[in-house]
C-alpha positions in Angstrom: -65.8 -60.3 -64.5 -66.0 -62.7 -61.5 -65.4 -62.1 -57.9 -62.8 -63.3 -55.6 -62.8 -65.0 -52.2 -61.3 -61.5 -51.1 -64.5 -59.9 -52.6 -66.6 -62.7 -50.5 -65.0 -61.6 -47.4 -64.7 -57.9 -47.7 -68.6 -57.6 -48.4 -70.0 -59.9 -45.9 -67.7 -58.6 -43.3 -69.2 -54.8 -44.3 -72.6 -56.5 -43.5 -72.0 -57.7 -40.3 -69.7 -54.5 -39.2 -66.1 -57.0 -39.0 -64.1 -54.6 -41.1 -60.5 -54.2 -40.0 -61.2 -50.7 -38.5 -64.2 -51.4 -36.7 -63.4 -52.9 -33.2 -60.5 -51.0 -31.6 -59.6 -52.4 -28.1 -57.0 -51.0 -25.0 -56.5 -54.3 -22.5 -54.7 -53.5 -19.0 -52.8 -56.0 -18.5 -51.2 -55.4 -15.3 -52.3 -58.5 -13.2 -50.2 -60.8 -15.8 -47.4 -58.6 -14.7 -45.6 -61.1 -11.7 -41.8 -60.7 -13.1 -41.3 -64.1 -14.8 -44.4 -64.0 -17.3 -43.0 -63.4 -20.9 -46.7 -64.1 -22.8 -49.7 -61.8 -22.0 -53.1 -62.6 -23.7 -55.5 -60.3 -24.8 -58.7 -60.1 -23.8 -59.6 -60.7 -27.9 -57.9 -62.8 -31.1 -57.5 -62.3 -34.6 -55.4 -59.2 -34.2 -55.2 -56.4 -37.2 -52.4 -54.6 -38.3 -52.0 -51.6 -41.0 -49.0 -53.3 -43.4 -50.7 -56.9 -43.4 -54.5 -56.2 -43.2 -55.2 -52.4 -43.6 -56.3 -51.7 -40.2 -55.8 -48.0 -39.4 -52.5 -49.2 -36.7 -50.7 -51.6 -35.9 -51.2 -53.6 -32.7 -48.5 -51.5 -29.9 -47.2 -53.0 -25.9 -46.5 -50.0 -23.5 -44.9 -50.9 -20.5 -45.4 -48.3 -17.3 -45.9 -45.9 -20.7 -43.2 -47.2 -22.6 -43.4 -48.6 -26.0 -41.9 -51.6 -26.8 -41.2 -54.3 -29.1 -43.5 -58.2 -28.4 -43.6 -60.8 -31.1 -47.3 -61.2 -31.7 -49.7 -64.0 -32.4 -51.7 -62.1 -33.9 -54.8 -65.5 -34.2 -54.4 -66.2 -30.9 -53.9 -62.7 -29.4 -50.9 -63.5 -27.5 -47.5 -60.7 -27.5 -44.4 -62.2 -26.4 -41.9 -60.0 -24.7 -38.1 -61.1 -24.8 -37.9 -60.4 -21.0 -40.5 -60.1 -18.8 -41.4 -57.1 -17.3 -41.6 -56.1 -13.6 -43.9 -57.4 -11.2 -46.8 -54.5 -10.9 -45.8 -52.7 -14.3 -48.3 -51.0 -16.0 -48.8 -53.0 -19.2 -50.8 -52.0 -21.8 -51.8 -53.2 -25.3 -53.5 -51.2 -28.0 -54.7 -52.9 -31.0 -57.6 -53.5 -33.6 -59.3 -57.1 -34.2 -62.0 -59.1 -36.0 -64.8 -61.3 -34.8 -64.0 -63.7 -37.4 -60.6 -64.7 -39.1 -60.3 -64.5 -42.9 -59.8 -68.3 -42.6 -63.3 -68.6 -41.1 -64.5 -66.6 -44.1 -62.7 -68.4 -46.9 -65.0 -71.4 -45.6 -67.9 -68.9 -46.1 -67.0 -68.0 -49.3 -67.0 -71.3 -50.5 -70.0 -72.4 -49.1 -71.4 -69.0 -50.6 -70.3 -70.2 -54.2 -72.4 -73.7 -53.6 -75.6 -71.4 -52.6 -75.3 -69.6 -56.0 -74.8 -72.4 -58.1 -70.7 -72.3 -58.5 -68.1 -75.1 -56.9 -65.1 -72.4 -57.1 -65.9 -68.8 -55.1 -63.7 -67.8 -58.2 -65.9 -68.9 -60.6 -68.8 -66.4 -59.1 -70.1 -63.6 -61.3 -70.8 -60.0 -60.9 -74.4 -61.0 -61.0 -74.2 -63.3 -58.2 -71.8 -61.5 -55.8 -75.1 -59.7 -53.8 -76.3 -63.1 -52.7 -73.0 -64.6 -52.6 -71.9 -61.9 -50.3 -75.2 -61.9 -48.0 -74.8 -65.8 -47.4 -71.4 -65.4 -46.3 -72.3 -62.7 -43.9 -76.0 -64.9 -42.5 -72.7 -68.1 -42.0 -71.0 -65.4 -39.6 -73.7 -64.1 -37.8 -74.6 -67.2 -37.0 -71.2 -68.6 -35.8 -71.0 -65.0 -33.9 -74.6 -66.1 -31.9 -73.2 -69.5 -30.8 -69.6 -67.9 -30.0 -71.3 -65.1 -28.0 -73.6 -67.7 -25.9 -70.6 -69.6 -25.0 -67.9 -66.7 -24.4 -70.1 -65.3 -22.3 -70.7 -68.3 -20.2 -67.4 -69.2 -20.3 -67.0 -65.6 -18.7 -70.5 -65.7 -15.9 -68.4 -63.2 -13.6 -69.1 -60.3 -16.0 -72.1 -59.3 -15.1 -72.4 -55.8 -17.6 -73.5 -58.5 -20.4 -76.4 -59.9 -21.1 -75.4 -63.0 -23.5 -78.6 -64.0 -24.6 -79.7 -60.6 -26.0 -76.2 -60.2 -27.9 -76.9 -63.6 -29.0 -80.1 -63.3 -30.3 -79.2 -60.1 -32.1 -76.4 -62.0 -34.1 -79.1 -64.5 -34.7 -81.8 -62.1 -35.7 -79.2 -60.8 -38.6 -78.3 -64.1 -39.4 -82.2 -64.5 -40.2 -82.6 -61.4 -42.3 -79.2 -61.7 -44.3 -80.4 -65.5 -45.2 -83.5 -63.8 -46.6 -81.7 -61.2 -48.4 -79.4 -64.1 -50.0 -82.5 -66.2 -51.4 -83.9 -62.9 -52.5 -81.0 -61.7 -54.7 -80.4 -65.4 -56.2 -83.9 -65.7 -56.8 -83.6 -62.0 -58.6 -81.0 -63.2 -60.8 -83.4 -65.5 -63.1 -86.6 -63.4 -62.7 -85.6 -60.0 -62.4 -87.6 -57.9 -65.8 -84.7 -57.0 -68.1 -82.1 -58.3 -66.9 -79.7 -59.7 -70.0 -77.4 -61.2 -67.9 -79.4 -63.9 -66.4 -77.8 -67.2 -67.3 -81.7 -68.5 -68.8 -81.6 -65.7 -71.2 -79.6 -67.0 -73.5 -81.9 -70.1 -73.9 -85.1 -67.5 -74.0 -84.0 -65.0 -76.4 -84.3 -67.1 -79.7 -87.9 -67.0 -80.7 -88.1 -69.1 -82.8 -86.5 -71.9 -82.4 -84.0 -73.1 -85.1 -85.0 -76.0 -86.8 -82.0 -77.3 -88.6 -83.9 -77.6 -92.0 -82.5 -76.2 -95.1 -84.0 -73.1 -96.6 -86.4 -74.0 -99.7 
């Protein structure tokens, strides 16, 4: 039974810990409190909540300890209040997000189903979805080492970071997942026993029909 682009994402997300539950984040927002500002940004995107996504809560705005009710962009991780609140009020936003949108990882899982031989991530089998999965997650870790090195030079005033060592871990895991990838497709075809690889067919009739009638 083949895989879905859903499948794709869900298993390279596992691999590079970018499941819906796994970053949970509470953002003082008090210093975008001046009385007249109706949008307050987060300090992440690509907000998660539990009736869309699955995460374990939806995002929530309290106000001096308050909850109320924002519009969210949930991509851009911006909440939208209908009035704004006080100059000095204690706002606060609780709310869990991924590294990487599910749009980012459709583009994964597509470029996943070329690695394994397949146009459509649809069109990947069972067989395939290891590798499939691990080259989706190697396309994220990589992006994530680029997007760290610039967020945090965008950001030089936070000093508690050291970008180039979070970089360099996303790289390092995009290294070892690309191995893992070649490894699995290459186990498909040589793999003792294994039925299901696509050259089996071809292999298992020993010998070959001739086409000539019986005498």
């Amino acid at each position: 039974m083949p895989v879905t682009t859903a499948t794709i994402e869900a298993g390279a997300r596992a691999l590079i810990n970018d499941k819906y539950s796994d970053h949970f984040s509470r953002d003082f927002l008090n210093d975008q409190a001046d009385g007249t500002n109706k949008r307050f940004k987060l300090v992440n995107q690509n907000v998660v909540d539990a009736t869309v996504d699955g995460a374990p809560a939806d995002p929530a705005i309290y106000v001096n300890g308050a909850a109320v009710t924002v519009t969210w962009n949930k991509a851009q991780g911006v909440a939208t209040f209908s009035s704004a609140p006080a100059a000095g009020a204690e706002v606060v936003a609780e709310y869990y997000f991924t590294l990487l949108s599910s749009a980012t990882y459709a583009i994964y899982a597509q470029d996943a189903a070329n690695f394994v031989g397949y146009t459509d991530p649809t069109q990947i089998p069972d067989l395939a979805q290891g590798a499939a999965r691990s080259y989706a997650a190697h396309l994220a870790a990589d992006q994530l080492a680029n997007m760290t090195s610039w967020y945090y030079s965008a950001n030089a005033g936070n000093k508690g970071f050291n970008k180039d060592a979070i970089a360099n871990k996303f790289r390092d895991m995009a290294e070892k997942l690309k191995v893992t990838a070649e490894a699995r497709r290459k186990d498909i075809y040589t793999r003792h026993d294994q039925r299901e690889a696509p050259a089996y067919a071809v292999s298992n009739f020993s010998p070959l029909p001739t086409g000539q009638p019986k005498r």
